[in-house]
C-alpha positions in Angstrom: 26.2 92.6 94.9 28.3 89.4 95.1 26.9 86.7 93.2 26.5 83.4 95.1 26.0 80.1 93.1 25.2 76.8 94.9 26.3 73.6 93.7 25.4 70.2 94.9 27.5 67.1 96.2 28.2 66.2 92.5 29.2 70.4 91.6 26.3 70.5 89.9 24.8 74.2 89.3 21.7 74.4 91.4 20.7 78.1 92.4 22.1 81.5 92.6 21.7 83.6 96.1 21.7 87.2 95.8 18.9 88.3 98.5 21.7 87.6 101.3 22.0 90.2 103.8 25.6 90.3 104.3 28.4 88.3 103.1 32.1 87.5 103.9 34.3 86.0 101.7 38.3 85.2 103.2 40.5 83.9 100.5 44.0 83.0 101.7 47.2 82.5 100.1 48.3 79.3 101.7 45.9 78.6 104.7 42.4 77.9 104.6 39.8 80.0 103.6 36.4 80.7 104.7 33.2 82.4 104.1 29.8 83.4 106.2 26.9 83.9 104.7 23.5 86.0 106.4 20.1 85.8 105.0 16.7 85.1 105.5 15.9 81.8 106.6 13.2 81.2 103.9 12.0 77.8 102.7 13.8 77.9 99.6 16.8 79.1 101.2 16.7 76.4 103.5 15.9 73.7 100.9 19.2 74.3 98.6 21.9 75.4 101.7 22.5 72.0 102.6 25.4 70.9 104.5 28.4 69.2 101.9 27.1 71.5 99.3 29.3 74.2 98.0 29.2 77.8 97.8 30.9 79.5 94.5 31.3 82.4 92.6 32.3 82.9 88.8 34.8 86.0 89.5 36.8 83.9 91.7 38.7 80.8 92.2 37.8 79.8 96.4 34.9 77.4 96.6 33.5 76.9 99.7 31.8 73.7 101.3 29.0 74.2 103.3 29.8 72.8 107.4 27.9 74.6 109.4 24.4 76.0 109.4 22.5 78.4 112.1 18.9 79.1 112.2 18.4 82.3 114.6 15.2 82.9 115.1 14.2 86.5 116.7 10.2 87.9 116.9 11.5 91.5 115.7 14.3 90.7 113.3 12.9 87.3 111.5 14.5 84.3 111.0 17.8 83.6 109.7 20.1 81.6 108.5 24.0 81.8 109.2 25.8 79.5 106.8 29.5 79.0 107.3 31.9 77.0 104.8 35.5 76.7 104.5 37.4 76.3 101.0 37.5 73.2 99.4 41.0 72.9 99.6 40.4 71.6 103.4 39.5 68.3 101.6 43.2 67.5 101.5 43.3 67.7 105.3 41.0 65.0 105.6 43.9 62.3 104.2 47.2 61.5 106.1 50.4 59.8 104.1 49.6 56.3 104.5 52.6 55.3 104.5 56.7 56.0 104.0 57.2 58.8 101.2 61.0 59.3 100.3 61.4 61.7 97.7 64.9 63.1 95.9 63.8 65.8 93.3 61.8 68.8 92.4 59.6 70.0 95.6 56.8 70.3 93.0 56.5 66.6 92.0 56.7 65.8 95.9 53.8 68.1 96.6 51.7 66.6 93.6 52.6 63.5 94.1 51.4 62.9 98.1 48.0 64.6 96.4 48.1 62.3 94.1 48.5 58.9 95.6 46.5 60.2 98.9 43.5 62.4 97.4 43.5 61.8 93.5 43.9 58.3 92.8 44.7 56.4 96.1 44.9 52.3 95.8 42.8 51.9 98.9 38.6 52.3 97.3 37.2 53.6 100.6 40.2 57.0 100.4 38.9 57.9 97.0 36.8 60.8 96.2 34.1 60.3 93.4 30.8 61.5 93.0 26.9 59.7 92.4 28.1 58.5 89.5 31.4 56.4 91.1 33.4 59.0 88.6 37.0 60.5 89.9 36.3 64.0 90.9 39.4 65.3 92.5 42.7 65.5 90.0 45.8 67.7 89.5 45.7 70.7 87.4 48.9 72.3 85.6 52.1 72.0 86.7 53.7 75.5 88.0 57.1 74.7 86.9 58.8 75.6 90.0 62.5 74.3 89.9 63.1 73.8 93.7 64.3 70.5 94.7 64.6 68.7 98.2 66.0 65.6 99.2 63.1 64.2 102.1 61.4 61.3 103.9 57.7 62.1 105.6 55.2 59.6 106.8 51.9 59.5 108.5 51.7 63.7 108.4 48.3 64.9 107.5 48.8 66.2 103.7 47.3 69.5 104.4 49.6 70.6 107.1 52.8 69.0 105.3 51.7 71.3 102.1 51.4 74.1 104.1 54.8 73.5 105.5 56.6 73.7 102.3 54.4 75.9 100.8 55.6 78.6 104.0 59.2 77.3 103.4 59.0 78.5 99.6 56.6 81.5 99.3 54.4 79.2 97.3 50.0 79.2 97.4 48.2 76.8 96.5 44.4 76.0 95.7 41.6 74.2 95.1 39.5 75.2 92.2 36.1 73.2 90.6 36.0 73.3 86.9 33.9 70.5 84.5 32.2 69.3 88.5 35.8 68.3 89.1 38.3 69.9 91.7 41.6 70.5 90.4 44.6 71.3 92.7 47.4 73.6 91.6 50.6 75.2 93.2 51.3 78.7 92.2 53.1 81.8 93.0 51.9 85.4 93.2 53.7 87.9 91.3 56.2 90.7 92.5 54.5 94.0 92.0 55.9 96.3 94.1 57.1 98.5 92.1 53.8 99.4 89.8 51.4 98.4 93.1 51.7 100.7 95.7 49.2 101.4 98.7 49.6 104.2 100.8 48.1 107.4 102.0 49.5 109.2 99.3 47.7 107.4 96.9 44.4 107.6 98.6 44.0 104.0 98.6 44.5 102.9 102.3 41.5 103.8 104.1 43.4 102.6 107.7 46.0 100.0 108.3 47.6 98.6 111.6 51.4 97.4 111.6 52.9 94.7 113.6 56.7 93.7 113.6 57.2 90.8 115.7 59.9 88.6 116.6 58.4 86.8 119.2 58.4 83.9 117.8 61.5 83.8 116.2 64.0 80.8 115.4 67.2 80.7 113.4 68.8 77.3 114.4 67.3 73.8 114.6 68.8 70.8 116.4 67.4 67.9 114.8 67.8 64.8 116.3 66.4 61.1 114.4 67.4 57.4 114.8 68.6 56.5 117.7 68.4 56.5 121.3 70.3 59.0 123.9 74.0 60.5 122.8 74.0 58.0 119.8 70.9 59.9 118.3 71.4 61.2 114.8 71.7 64.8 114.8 71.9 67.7 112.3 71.9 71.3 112.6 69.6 73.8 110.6 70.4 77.3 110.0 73.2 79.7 112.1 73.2 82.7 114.1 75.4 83.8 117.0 75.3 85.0 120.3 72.4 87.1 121.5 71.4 86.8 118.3 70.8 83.0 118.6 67.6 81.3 119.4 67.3 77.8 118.9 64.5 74.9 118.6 64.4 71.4 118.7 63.1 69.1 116.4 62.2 65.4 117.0 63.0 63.8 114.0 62.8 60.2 115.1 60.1 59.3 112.6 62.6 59.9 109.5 63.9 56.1 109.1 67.5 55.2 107.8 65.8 51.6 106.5 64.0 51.9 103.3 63.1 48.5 100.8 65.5 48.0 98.0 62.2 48.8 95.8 61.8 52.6 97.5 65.7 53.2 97.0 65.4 52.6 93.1 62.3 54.4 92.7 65.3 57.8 94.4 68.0 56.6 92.5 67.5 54.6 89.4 69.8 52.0 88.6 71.7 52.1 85.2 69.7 49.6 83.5 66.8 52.1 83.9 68.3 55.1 82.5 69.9 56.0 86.1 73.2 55.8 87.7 73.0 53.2 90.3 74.8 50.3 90.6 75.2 47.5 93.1 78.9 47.2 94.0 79.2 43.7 96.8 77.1 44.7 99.5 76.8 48.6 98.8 74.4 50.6 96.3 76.8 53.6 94.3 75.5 56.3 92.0 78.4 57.4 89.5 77.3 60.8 91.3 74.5 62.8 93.0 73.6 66.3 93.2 73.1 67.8 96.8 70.6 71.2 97.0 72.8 73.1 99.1 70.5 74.8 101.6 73.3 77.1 102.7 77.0 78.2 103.3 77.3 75.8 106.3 76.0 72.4 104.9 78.4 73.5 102.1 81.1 72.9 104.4 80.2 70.1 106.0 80.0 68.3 102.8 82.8 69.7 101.6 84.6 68.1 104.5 83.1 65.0 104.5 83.3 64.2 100.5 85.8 66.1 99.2 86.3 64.6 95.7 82.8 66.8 94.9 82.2 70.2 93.0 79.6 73.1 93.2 77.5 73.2 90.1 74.9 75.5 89.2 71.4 74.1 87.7 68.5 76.5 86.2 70.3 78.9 88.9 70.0 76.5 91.6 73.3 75.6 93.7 74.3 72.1 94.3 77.1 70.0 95.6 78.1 67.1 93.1 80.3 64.2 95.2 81.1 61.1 93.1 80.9 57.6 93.3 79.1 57.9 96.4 77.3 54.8 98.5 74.1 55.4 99.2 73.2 52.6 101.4 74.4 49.5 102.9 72.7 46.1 101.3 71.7 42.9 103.5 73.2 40.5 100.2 74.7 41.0 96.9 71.5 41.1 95.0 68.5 41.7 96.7 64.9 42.0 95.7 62.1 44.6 95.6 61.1 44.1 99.7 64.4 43.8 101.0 65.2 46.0 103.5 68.5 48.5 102.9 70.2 51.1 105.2 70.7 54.6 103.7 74.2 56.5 104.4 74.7 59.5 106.2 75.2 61.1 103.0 71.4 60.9 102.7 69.9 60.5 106.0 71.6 63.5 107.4 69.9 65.8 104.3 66.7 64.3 105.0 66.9 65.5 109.3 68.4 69.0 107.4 65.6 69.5 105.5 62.8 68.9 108.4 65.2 71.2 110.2 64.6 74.4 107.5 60.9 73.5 106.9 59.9 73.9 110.5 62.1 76.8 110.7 60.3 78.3 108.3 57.3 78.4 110.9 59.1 80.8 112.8 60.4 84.4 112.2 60.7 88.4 112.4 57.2 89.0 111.1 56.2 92.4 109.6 53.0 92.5 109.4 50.6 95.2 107.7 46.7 94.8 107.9 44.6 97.4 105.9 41.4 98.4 104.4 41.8 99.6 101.0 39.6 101.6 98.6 38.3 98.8 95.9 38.5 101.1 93.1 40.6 104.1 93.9 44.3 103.7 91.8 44.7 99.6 91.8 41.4 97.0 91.1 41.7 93.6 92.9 41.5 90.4 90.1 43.1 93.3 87.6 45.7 94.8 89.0 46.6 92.7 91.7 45.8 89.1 93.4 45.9 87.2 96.5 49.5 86.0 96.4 50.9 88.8 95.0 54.4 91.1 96.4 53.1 94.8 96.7 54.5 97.7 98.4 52.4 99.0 101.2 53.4 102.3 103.2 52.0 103.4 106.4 51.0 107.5 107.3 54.0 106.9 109.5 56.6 106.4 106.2 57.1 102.9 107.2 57.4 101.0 103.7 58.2 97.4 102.8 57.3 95.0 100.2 54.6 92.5 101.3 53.1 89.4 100.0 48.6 89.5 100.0 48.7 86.5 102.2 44.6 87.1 102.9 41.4 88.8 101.2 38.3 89.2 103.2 35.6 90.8 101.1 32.4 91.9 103.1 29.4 93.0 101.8 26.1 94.0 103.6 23.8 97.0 104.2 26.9 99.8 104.4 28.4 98.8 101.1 31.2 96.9 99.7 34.7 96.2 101.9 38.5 94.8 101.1 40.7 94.2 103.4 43.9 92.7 102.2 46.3 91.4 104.8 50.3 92.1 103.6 52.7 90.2 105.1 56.9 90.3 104.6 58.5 86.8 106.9 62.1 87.9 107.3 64.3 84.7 107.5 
């Protein structure tokens, strides 16, 4: 049986339920997880599941917060409870970016940093999370190491939703986990493998599965339209496809903002007396050169076009165009300070409306879709030989094989035994 442990406001370790009835337990990948819990609504068990306190376990990462309880009362069943609590990670959803975020760098360090200045360690007293005790508890574990990088400007998006976003965008999970009665949040990635991890009717593993391919919903291009009012709206386009084949969105971008302070725009691109590049040259801010994440063959071209003294370069495997001397916005006076309002180029406002573009495409799509009910211990062991996030190859009775990502867990336990049901999923772009 399933261990339950209950902790209190500050994560402290105050009881263990295993006298539950039945039990479900939803991790996910990148949305929010869940759990339900079923027992007899005793005084004890009434006295410790409190709402705001969390339910754990200590074979697996999800901790739940307790939001909901139901007391069902019935003269030939008894009295019970039904306790419902989502993971912890939902905390993030409760904080919005206060303010104007423009970041030019490694998605990572943009992730971690809205966490950080919104949910961590925010300047305003009343956003910060602590415990009794007035202590920190919410902080940022290990870095993944991811080498993405984006070029982007976000403001007053709820955190959770714009995590999720990128997350989608990049194949990326993240979590929530309490270690030392802190929370710690991490990105991560599941591993590919499909090609030791294989469910199927073959192997006896896949009690029953259902498969959905769905393009429904599907998007390829993105008009994305920002400052500016009527035909003299900024615009950028997202992605290509043709013809039939074509099926566009739009995107109101309005809220991405050409002005920035002279403070923001150094904190992007240093200047050279702080071991950057930039320079103030009369009225215009220059880098000696930038490097442009080249999302795909047709920004390539544009900027090609548009700055043609630049060069593709390669970086840890990513491509990017380098243009030279660049300007990279227009300054009110010759020297201004920190609050002074500048106006970025097109050079960089258009890549900020390009990348909105691509991450809300990455909302739509060709899903393929396999959900199954696999035997826990026949062939493959969930925790040993697989986790949620992982690539696995899944095959249905039918021969229909692809490689899938465990986007979703649900374990259920109650009187008929022990369940997994995985959820697989493969987003074609």
């Amino acid at each position: 049986m399933i261990e339950i442990i209950v902790l209190d406001r500050d994560l402290n370790r105050i009881d263990v339920i295993d006298n539950y009835e039945s039990i479900i337990w939803a991790n996910r990948y990148i949305d929010i997880g869940d759990c339900e819990l079923y027992l007899p609504a005793t005084p004890k068990a009434i006295s410790i599941l409190q709402k705001g306190y969390f339910l754990a376990r200590d074979d697996d990462d999800m901790v739940c917060r307790i939001e909901s309880i139901e007391i069902d009362t019935d003269v030939e069943t008894g009295n019970h409870l039904i306790v419902t609590g989502y993971d912890v990670k939902k905390i993030i959803d409760q904080r919005v970016i206060w303010s104007q975020i423009n970041h030019d760098g490694l998605v990572e360090d943009y992730i971690r940093n809205m966490v950080q200045k919104s949910v961590c360690n925010p300047n305003l007293y009343a956003r910060q999370i602590k415990n009794s005790n007035n202590e920190q508890m919410f902080f940022l574990g290990d870095r993944a190491g991811f080498t993405d990088v984006i070029t982007e400007q976000a403001s007053y998006k709820n955190i959770g939703e714009k995590i999720r976003e990128i997350c989608t965008k990049y194949g990326w999970g993240y979590k929530v986990t309490v270690d030392l009665n802190k929370f710690w949040f991490v990105l991560y990635a599941g591993t590919n493998r499909s090609s030791s991890v294989v469910f199927s009717k073959d192997y006896e593993n896949l009690r029953s599965s259902k498969y959905i391919d769905d393009s429904s919903n599907l998007a390829n291009v993105a008009l994305v339209a920002g400052e500016g009012e009527g035909s003299s709206r900024s615009r950028n386009v997202s992605g290509y496809a043709e013809g039939i084949d074509r099926f566009e969105i739009y995107v109101d971008a309005k809220d991405i903002s050409r002005t920035i302070t002279f403070e923001e725009l150094k904190s992007i691109y240093p200047p050279a007396t702080s071991g950057g590049q930039g320079y103030i040259d009369g009225k215009f801010y220059k880098m000696g050169y930038i490097n442009i994440a080249i999302v795909d063959d047709n920004q390539l071209t544009e900027l090609q076009r548009n700055y043609p003294n630049g060069e593709v370069i390669y970086i840890s495997g990513i491509r990017y165009y380098r243009t030279y001397d660049p300007i990279i916005a227009d300054l009110e006076t010759t020297a201004p300070t920190d609050d002074e309002p500048v106006i970025l180029r097109p050079l960089i406002y258009e890549v900020y409306l390009l990348n909105r573009g691509y991450e809300k495409l990455a909302e739509f799509g060709s899903i393929i879709l396999f959900e199954g009910s696999v035997e826990p211990d026949v062939t493959f062991i969930y925790k040993h030989d697989y986790f949620l996030g992982d690539v696995v190859t899944v095959v249905n009775e039918y021969g229909i094989e692809v490689e899938a990502r465990i986007v979703e867990v649900i374990e259920n336990e109650d009187a008929n035994g022990y369940k997994l049901e995985p959820k697989f999923e493969y987003l074609e772009g």
